[in-house]
N, C-alpha and C positions, 0 to 999 in steps of 0.2 A: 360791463358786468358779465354779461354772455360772452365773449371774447374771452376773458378773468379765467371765467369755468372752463371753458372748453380747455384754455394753455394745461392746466390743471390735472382735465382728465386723461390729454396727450401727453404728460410729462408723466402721468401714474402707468401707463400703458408702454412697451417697447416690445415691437414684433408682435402688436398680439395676445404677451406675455403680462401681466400685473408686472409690476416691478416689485412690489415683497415675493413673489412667487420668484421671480427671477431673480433674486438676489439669494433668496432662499436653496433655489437648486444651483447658484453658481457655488455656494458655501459648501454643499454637500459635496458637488463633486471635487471642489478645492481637498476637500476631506478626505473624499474617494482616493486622491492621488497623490496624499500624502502617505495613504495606508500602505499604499504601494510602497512608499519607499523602506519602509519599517521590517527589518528582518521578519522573514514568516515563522512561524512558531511548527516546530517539526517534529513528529514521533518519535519515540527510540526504538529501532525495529531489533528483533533477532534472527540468528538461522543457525539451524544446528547441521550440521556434518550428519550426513545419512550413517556413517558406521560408528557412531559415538566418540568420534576423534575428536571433534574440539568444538567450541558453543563460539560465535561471534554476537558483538550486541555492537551498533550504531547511536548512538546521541548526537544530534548536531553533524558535525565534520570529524568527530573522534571515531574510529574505530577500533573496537578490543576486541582480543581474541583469546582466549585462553583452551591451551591444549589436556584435552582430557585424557589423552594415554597418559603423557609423560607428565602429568600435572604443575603443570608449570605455565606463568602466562609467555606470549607470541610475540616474540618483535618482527615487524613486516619491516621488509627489506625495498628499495625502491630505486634504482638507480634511473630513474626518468628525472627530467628538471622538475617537473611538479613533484612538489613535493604532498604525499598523501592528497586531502582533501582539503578543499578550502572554505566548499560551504556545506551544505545539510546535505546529509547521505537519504538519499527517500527509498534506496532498492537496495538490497543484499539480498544472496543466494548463493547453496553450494549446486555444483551439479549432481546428478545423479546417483556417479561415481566415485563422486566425493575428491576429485581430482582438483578441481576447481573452483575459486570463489571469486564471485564477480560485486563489487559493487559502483555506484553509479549515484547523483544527485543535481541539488542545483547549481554546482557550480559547470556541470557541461562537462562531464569527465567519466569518464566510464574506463575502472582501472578491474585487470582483471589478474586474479593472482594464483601463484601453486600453493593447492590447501599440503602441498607436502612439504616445499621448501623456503611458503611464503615470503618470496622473490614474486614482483609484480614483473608480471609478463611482458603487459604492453599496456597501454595508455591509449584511450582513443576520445576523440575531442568529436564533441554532439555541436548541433550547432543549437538545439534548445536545449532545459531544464529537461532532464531525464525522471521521468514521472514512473518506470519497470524494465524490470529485466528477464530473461529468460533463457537456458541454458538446452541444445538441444539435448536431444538422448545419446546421441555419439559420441556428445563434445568437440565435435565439429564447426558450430557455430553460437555464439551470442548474439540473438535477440535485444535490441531497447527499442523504450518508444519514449517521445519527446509529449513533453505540453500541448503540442501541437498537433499531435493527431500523428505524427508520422512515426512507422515504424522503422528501425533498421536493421542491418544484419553486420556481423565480422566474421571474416573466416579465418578460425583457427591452425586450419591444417599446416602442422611443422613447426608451428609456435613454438612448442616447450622443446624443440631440438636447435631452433633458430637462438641462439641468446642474444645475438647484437640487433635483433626486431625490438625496439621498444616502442614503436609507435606505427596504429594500424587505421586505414582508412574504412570509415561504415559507408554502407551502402543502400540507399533507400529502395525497400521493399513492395509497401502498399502501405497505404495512411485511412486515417478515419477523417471523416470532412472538419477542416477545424474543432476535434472535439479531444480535450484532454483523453487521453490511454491511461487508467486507472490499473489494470494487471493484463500480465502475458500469461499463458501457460502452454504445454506442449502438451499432447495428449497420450496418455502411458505407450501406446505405439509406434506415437512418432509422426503417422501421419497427418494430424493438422497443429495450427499453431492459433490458439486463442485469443479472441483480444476483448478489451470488453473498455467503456468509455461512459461519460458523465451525462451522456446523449441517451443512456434506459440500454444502447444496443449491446449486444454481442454477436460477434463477429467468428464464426468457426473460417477458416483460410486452409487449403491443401497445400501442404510445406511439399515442394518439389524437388526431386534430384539435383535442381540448379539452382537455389533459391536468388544466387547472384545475380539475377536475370529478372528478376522478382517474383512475386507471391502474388499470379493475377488468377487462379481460381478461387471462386467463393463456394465452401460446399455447401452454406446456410447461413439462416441471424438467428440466434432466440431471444424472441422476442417478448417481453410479457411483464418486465420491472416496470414501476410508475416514477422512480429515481432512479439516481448516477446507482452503476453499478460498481460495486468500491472493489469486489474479488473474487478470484477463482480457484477452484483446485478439482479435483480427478479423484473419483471416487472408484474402485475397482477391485477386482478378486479373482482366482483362477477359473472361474466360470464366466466371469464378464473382462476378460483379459484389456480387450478398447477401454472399458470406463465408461462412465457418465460423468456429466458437464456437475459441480455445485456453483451455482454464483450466490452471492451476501449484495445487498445494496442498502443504500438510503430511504426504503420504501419499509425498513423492520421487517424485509424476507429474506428468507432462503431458499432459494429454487432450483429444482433437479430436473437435468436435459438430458436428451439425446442429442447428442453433436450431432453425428450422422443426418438427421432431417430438422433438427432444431427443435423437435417438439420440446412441451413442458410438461414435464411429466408428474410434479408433484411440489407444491407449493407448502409449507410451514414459517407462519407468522410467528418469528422465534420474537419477536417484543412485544406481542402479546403473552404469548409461550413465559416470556419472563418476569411478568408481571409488571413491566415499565409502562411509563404513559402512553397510552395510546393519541394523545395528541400535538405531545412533541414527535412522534416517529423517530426513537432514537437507529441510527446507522448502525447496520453490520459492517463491520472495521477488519476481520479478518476471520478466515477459516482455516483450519487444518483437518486432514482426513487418517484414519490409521493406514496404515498396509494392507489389511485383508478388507477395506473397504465397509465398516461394520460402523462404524461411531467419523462421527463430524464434530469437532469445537468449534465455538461460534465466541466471537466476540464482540458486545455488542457497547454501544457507547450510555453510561450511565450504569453499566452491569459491574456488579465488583466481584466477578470471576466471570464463569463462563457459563456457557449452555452446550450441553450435550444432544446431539441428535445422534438417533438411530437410524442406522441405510440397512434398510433390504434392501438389495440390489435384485431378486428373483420379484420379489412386487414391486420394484421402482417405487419405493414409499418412501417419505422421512416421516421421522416421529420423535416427540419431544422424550425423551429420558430421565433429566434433570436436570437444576442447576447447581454446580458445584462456587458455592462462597470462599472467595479470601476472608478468613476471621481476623479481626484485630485491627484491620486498618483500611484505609481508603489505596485502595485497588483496583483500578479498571483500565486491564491491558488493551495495551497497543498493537502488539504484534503476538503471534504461537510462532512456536514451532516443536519439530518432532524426530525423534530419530526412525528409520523403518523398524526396529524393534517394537518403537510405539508402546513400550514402558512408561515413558514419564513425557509431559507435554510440561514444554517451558513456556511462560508468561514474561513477557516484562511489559512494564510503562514507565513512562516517563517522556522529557521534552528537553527541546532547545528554545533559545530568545524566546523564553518566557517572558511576556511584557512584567515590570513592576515585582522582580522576584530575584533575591540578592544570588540565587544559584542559575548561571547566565544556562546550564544544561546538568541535565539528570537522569540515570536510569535507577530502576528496582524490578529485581527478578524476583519470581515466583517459580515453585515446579510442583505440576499434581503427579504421584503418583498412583500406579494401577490402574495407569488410562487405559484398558482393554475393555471388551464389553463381554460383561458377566453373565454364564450359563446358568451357575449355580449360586444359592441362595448364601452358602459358605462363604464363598470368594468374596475377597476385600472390596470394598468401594474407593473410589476415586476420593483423595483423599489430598490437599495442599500441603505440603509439606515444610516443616520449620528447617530456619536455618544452617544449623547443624546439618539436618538430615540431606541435604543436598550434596551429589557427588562435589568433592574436594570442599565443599562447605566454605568457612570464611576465605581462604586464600582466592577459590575461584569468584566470590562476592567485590572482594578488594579491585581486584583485575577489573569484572566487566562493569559493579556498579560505581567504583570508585570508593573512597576513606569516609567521602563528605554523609554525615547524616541528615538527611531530611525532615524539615518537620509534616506533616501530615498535612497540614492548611495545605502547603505549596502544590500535593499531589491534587487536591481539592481543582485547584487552581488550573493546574497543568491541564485537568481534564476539562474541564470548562473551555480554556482556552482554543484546544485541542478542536472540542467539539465546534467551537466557534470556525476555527480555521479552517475543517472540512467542508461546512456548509457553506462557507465565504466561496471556497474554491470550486467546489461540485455542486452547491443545489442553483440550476438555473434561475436567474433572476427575473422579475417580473417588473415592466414598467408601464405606468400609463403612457397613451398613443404622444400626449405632449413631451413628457420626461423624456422618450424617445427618440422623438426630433431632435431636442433640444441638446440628446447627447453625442449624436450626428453630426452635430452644427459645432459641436467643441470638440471634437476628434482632432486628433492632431495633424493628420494628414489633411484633414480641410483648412484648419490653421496654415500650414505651407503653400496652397491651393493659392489661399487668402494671399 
């Protein structure tokens, strides 16, 4: 009978482990790595051309482009074997210049194109998913950085004179310790290049005369987010010509630096600021800043528009201003962007491999204008503007949002989803000391070992 028991309790037990518990976390992580296999569900980003030439929007592997001079949409030209994109675009950008647009995602491809005779330049192949990009002040180099923490660089110089260059090799710079690279930026001078990762850090780096050589000074970290830092931009004016650092993260802040020594110079809790839950901490998803360095957009997840902050730059202050509503419909952008005139600030959202949603990808744009910040009591406010009202109106809507009409559930949906898939990918996960082991011991490299 005692013998009976004991088989019993040794057959309940393996390693240690219960065996409901262990069957339990075999199932989950079975689950865990099916997840993996499942298209990731992707933002629709935008970026507009610094001189109001032309607005680009990304969904999925689509790229559009539609030119705002000649009001007409953009066929990109490609004479590389890859053809365009194959999977989720995660980074566009023009340069400064406006010469250039570079986009980049997870298919490992990083195609960089003339914003004047969009003809793709060159094609360069990552060896990770490309998680940002970055374009220097010269145009001299492209900046990415990988899933993995690693940054890299391509040199431009004699590209757009070379035409038979279709394909260029990157060269790694300086990495973040296995920690996803969430945005690059340059600093309005040029002299540092910013990185910022899911790890709370930010990384300021002094971009050297040779960067081919790589990027081994550190001129600081600021450090002070309690989550993934999701973005960055440069806030500036002709009295503060360098700039100062904005980062957005996962913690429902906004914080303003000093690159120079990394201080933090002034913190605003824009999800409290917006009146969202304070106990989900919804994510800042993206910023944009004006030209004279005066107003910050903030994008925040669960917001159906945006939140305005004000930048002294002479008191290193932010300060809440407003929040401007999309009316009429579910709305909560994914990406800004701005021209330097910083007239009107574009919105879109939208997704790709939407799980369970007959539209396999989708965008919807938005434009506020009289995004400037107001001296006088007269002056218009910041105001969303209808369809019509939109430069080139329906024809540029057809181009970058597509014919397809959506129902409103789906955008419900999108952002749910959305929000789901940032915090899968950036909020550090937490396991007890067992679940820990036990996901050690089913690694696949132990499995080989075995």
């Amino acid at each position: 009978m005692e013998e009976t028991q004991m088989e019993e309790k040794c057959n309940s037990v393996t390693n240690g482990i219960p065996i409901e518990e262990k069957e339990s976390e075999e199932t989950q992580t079975m689950e865990e790595k099916d997840s993996y296999t499942q298209p990731e569900v992707a933002p629709a980003l935008i970026a507009l051309h610094p001189f109001d030439q032309s607005v680009a929007v990304t969904v999925g592997s689509d790229l559009r482009i539609f030119n705002l001079a000649k009001n007409c949409p953009v066929s990109l030209a490609d004479q590389s074997k890859e053809v365009l994109h194959k999977d989720s675009i995660r980074a566009i950008r023009f340069s400064d210049n406006g010469k250039l647009l570079v986009s980049a995602g997870d298919d490992k491809l990083v195609k960089i194109w003339s914003a004047e005779t969009w003809q793709c330049l060159c094609t360069v192949n990552s060896e990770k998913r490309v998680s940002a990009v970055a374009i220097s002040k010269d145009e001299q180099y492209v900046c990415f950085a990988d899933k993995f923490g690693v940054i890299w660089i391509v040199d431009l110089v004699g590209l757009a004179e070379d035409q038979s260059v279709t394909e260029k090799k990157a060269v790694a710079i300086f990495g973040h310790y296995c920690s996803i690279i969430t945005s690059l930026e340059f600093s309005p001078d040029g002299r540092f290049i910013v990185s910022a990762d899911r790890d709370f850090k930010i990384r300021v780096s002094v971009f050297p005369k040779n960067p081919l050589k790589g990027v081994h000074e550190i001129q600081s970290f600021c450090l002070g987010h309690s989550e993934f830092v999701s973005c960055l931009t440069f806030v500036c004016n002709p009295n503060f010509p360098q700039g100062f650092l904005v980062s957005g993260s996962g913690d429902s802040t906004v914080c303003l630096w000093d690159v120079t020594s990394g201080s933090l110079l002034c913190t605003s809790e824009v999800g409290r600021e917006a009146n969202l839950s304070e106990e989900s901490h919804p994510a800042v998803t993206d910023l944009y800043a004006t030209g004279d360095g005066s107003l910050v957009a903030v994008a925040i997840q669960s917001l159906q528009g945006i939140l305005l902050l004000s930048c002294d730059l002479s008191a290193k202050k932010l300060s809440t201003l407003k929040v401007v509503y999309v009316p009429g419909e579910t709305f909560i952008p994914t990406k800004l962007g701005m021209t330097l005139s910083g007239s009107l600030l574009w919105m879109v959202t939208g997704a790709s491999n939407l799980p369970g949603s007959k539209e396999s990808s989708f965008a919807r744009i938005r434009v506020v204008s009289d995004f400037k910040k107001s001296s006088h009591e007269s002056d218009p406010e910041p105001r969303v503007l209808e369809d019509t009202e939109i430069p080139e109106g329906e024809k540029l809507l057809e181009k970058l949002q597509g014919s397809v009409s959506v129902d409103s559930a789906v955008f419900t949906a999108a952002a749910e989803a959305l929000n789901s898939a940032m915090s899968s990918l950036l909020r550090k996960k937490q396991y007890s000391d067992e679940k820990r082991d036990f996901r050690k011991k089913t690694r696949n490299d132990k499995k080989f070992k075995q």
